[in-house]
C-alpha positions in Angstrom: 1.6 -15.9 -39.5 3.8 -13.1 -38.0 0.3 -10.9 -37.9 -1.5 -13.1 -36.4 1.4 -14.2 -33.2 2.0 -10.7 -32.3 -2.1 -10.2 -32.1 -2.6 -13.1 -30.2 0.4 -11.7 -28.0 -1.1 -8.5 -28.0 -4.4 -9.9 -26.5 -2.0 -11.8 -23.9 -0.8 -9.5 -22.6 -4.0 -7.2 -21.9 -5.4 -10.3 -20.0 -2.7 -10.0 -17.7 -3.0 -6.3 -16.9 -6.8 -7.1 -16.8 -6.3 -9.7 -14.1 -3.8 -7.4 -12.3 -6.4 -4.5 -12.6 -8.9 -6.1 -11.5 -7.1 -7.2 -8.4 -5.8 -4.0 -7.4 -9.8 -2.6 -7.8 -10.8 -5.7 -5.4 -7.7 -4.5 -2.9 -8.7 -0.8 -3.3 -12.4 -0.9 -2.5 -11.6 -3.9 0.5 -9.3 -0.9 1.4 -12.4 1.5 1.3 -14.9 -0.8 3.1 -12.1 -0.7 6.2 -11.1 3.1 6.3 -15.3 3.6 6.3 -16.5 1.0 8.7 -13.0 0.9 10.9 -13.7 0.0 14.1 -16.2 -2.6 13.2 -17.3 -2.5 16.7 -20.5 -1.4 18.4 -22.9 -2.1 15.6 -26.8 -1.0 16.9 -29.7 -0.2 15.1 -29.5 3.4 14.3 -32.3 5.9 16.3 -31.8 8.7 13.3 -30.6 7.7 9.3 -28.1 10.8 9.1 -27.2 10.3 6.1 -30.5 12.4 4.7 -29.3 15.0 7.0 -26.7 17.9 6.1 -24.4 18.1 8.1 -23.9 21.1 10.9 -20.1 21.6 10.1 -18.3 21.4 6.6 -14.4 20.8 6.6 -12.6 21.1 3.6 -10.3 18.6 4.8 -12.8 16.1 4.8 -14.4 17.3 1.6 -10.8 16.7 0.2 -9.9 13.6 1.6 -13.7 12.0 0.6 -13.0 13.2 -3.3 -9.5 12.0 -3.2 -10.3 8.6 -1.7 -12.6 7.9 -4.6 -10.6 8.9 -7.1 -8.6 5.9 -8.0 -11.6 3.9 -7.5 -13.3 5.8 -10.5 -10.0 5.9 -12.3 -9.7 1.5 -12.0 -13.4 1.4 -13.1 -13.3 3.5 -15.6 -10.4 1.4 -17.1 -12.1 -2.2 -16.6 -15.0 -1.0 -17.8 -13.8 0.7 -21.3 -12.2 -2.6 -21.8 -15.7 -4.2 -21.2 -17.7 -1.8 -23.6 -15.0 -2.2 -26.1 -14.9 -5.9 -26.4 -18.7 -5.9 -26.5 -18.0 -3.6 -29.4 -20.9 -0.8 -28.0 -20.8 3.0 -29.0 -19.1 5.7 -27.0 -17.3 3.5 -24.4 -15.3 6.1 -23.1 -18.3 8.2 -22.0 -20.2 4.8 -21.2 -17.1 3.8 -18.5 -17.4 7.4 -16.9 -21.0 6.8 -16.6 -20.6 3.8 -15.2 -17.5 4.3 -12.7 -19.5 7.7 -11.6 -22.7 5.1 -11.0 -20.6 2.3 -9.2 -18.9 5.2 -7.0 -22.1 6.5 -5.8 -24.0 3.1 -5.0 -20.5 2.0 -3.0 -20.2 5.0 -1.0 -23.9 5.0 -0.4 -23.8 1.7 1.0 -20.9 2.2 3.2 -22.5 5.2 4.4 -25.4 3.9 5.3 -23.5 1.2 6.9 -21.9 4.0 8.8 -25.2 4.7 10.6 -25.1 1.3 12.6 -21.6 2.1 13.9 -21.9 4.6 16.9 -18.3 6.0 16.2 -19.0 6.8 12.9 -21.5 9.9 11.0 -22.7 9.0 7.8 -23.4 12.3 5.9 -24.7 13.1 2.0 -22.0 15.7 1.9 -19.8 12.4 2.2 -21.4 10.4 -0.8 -22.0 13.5 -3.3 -17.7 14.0 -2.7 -17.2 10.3 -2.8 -19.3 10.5 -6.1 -17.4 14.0 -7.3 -14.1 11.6 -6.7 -15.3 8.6 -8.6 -16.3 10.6 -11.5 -13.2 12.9 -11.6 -10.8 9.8 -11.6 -12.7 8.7 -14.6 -13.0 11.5 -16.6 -8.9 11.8 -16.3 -7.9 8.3 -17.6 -10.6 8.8 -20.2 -9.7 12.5 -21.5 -6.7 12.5 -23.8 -4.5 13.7 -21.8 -4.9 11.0 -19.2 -4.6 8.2 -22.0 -1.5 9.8 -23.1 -0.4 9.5 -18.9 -1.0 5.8 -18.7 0.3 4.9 -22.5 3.3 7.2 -20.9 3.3 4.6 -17.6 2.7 1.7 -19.4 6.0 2.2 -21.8 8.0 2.8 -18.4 6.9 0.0 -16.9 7.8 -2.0 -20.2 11.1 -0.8 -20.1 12.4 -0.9 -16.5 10.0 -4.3 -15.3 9.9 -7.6 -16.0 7.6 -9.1 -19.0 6.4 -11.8 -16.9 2.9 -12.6 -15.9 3.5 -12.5 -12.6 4.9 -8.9 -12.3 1.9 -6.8 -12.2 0.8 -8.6 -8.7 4.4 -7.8 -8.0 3.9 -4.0 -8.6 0.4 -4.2 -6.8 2.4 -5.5 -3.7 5.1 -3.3 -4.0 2.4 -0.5 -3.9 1.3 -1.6 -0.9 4.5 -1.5 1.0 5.1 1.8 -0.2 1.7 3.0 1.1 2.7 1.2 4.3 5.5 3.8 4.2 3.2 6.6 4.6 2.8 5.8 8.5 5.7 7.4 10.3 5.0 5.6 13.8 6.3 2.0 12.2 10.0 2.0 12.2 11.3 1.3 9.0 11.3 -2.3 7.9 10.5 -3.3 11.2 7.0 -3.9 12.8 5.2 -2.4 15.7 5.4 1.1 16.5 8.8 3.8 17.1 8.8 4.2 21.0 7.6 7.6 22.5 11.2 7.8 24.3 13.3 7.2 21.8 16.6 6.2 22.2 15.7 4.4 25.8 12.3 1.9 25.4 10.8 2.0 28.7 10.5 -1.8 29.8 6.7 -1.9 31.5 7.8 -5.3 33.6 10.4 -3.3 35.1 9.7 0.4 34.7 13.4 0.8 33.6 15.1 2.9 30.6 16.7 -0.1 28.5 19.4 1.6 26.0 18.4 1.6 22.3 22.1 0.7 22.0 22.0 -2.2 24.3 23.2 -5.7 22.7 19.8 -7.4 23.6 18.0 -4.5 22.3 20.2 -3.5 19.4 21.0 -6.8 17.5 17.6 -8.7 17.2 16.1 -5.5 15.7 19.3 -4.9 13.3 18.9 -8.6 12.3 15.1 -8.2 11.9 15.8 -5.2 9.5 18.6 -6.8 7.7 16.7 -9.9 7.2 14.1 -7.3 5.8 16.3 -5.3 3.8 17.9 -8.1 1.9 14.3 -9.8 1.3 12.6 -7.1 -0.2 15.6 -6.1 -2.5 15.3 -9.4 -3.7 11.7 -9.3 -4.0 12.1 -6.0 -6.6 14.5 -7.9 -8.3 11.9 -10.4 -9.0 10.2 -7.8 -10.8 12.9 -5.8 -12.6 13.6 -5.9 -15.8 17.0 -8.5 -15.9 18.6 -6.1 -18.5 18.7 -3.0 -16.6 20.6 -1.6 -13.6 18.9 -3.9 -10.8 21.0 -2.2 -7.9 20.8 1.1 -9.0 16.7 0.5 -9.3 16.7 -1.4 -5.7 18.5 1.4 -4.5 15.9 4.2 -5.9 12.9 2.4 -4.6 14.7 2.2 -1.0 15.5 5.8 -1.2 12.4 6.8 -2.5 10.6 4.7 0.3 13.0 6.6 3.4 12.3 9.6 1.6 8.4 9.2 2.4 8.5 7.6 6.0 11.2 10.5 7.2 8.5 13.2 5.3 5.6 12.0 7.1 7.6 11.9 10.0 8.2 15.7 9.9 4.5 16.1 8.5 2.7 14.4 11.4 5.0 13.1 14.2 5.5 15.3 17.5 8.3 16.7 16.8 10.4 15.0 19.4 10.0 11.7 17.8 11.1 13.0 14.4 14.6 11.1 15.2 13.1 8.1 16.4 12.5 7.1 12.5 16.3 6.5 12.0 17.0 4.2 15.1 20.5 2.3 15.3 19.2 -0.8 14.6 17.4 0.7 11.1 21.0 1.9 10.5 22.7 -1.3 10.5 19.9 -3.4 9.4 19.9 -1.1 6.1 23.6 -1.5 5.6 23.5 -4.9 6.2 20.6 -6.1 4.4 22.1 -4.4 1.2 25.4 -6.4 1.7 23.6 -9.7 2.0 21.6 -8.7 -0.8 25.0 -8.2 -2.9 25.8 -11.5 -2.6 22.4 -13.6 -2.8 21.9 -11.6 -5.9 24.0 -13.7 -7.6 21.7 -16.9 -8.0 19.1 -17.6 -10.8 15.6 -16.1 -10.9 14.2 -19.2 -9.0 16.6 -19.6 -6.2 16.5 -15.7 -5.4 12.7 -16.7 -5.1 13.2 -19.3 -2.6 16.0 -17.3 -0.7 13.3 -14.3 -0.5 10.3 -16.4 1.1 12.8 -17.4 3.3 14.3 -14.0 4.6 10.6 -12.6 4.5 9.8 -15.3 6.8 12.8 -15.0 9.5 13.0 -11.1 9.7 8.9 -11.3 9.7 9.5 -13.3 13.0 12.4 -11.5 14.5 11.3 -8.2 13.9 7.8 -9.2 15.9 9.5 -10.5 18.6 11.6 -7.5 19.0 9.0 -4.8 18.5 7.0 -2.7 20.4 3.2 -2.7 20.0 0.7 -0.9 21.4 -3.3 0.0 21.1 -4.5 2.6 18.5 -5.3 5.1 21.1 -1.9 5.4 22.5 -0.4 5.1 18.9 -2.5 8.3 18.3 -0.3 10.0 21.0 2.7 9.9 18.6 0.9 12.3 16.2 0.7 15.9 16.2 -2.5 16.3 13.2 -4.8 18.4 14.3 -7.5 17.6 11.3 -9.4 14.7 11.2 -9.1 11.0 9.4 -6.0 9.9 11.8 -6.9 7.0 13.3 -7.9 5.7 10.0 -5.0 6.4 8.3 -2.5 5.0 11.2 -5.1 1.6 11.3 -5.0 1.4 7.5 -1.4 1.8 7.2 -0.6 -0.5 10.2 -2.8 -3.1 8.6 -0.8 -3.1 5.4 2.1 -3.2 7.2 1.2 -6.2 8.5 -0.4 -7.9 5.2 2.7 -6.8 3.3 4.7 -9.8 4.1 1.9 -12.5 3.3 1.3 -10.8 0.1 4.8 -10.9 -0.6 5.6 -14.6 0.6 2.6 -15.9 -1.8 4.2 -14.3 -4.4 7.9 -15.5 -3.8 6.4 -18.9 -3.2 4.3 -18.8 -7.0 7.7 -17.9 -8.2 9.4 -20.8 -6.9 6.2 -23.6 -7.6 6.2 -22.1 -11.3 9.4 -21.3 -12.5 11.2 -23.7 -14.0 14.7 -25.2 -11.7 17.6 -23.1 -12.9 
């Protein structure tokens, strides 16, 4: 009887990282299909197919980016599909899931590559899909080799110990993923929306063509509160997801760190150097400090209720930090950066977009918490 409760657990709990794999492959190639076809705009019938033309110039840059851009893909595919080939009990499913992530990788960047050829702004290329394809494959040869299984049995221990064994959690690390890669873009202030201004500490107000101070009250505390607001919602969001029995704060206070840690690098890696301070205004000062205090004390109330606090919080400093922030078209956001290689204005539109979609992702979840869980 014991056997057969810990199998049936067992098979449980693979569902559930099935389902959550499975969503962050739907989220990853949705990712794909915008960074490939971003703008969306100008579609036209295309007078040459360029993608059965090499191209004149060859950057390794690009060659880099296109492999590494596939990689997870393959990697996620590989995974699902083992799975797959396993439970139909076939032969060789390792080799059979390489074959087929390599397969899927190739027909997806085809397609979006010769979707590219509509687009005026864009240059579809076969260097493009044969690095796409390279990526794909390569991302599923390391999850499949030993040493790759040994990687994610290594991951999936970690995760066991420091997260919560909930169903839920696994959308919870696929959102929290997302914030972090929201992180990456240096030009969003942190916790807040819209972009860092260009003259950093005054914002230049266009109605009046006047230097407003950064440390001016009218300026200063709807943006703290916005972060604050932001702050204290997240941390409770990660809660959510923590394992009860370890050090939550400490663990809140890593992933905080480790988030700062990659907006103020990318900052130095990519912003004009000028702007490098504008990623630690005032207001991200006091909103952090805050937002930890308030988190101190709302931590205090069950699993259910920190829920409900969370969509809550989510949905105020959402608002305030909108209302207070500075937004402006991609080209001018483009003026922030000094990069001189390519892929920029699809990594500051793919970042800003997930910036944006982090909050509705996160109040779905909070609010699946609160609907489910029983009152505490």
């Amino acid at each position: 009887m014991h056997a057969a409760s810990v199998s049936l657990s067992a098979t449980k709990t693979r569902l559930k990282q099935s389902r959550a794999s499975r969503g962050a492959l739907a989220i990853y190639v949705l990712v794909l299909i915008y960074a490939s076809l971003n703008p969306f705009l100008g579609w036209q019938f295309p007078r040459a197919f360029t993608l059965f033309t090499w191209p004149k110039y060859i950057t390794f840059f690009d060659v880099f980016i296109n492999v590494l851009a596939y990689l997870p893909l393959g990697a996620l595919l590989a995974s699902l599909l083992r799975r797959r080939w396993m439970t139909l009990r076939l032969a060789r499913p390792r080799l059979l899931a390489c074959i087929g992530a390599m397969a899927l990788s190739m027909l997806l960047s085809t397609a979006l590559e010769s979707a590219q050829s509509f687009l005026p702004e864009r240059v579809s290329s076969p260097l493009d899909v044969i690095s796409n394809s390279f990526g794909g494959a390569l991302g599923a040869m390391i999850v499949m080799l030993p040493i790759g299984r040994a990687l994610i049995a290594t991951v999936m221990r970690w995760r066991a110990a420091h997260f919560a064994h909930r169903d839920i959690t696994g959308w919870g690390l696929l959102i929290l993923a997302i914030w972090f890669v929201a992180q990456l873009n240096p030009a969003i202030p942190f916790f807040e929306a819209g972009l860092i201004s260009p003259t950093d500490p005054t914002n230049i107000d266009p109605t009046l063509n006047t230097a407003i101070s950064a440390y001016d009250p009218l300026v200063l505390l709807p943006q703290a509160v916005g972060v604050a607001l932001n702050v204290c919602a997240f941390a409770l969001f990660v809660s959510l997801i923590l394992h009860p029995k370890k050090r939550v704060l400490m663990n809140i206070g890593i992933v905080l760190i480790a988030g700062l840690i990659a907006k103020l690098a990318m900052a130095a890696l990519l912003l004009k150097a000028s702007l490098f301070a504008a990623s630690l205004s005032p207001a991200t000062v006091i909103g952090l400090t805050s937002g930890i205090l308030f988190f101190l004390f709302f931590s205090r109330v069950g699993y259910r209720w920190r829920a409900f606090w969370a969509t809550l919080f989510v949905f105020a400093g959402g608002v305030m930090t909108k209302l207070s922030s500075v937004y402006s078209a991609l080209d001018e956001t483009l003026k922030l950066f000094n990069w001189p290689y390519g892929q920029l204005a699809n990594f500051a539109s793919l970042t800003r977009w997930l910036n944006e979609i982090w909050p509705l992702a996160a109040l779905m979840f909070l609010a699946t918490i609160f609907i489910r869980t029983k009152r505490n």
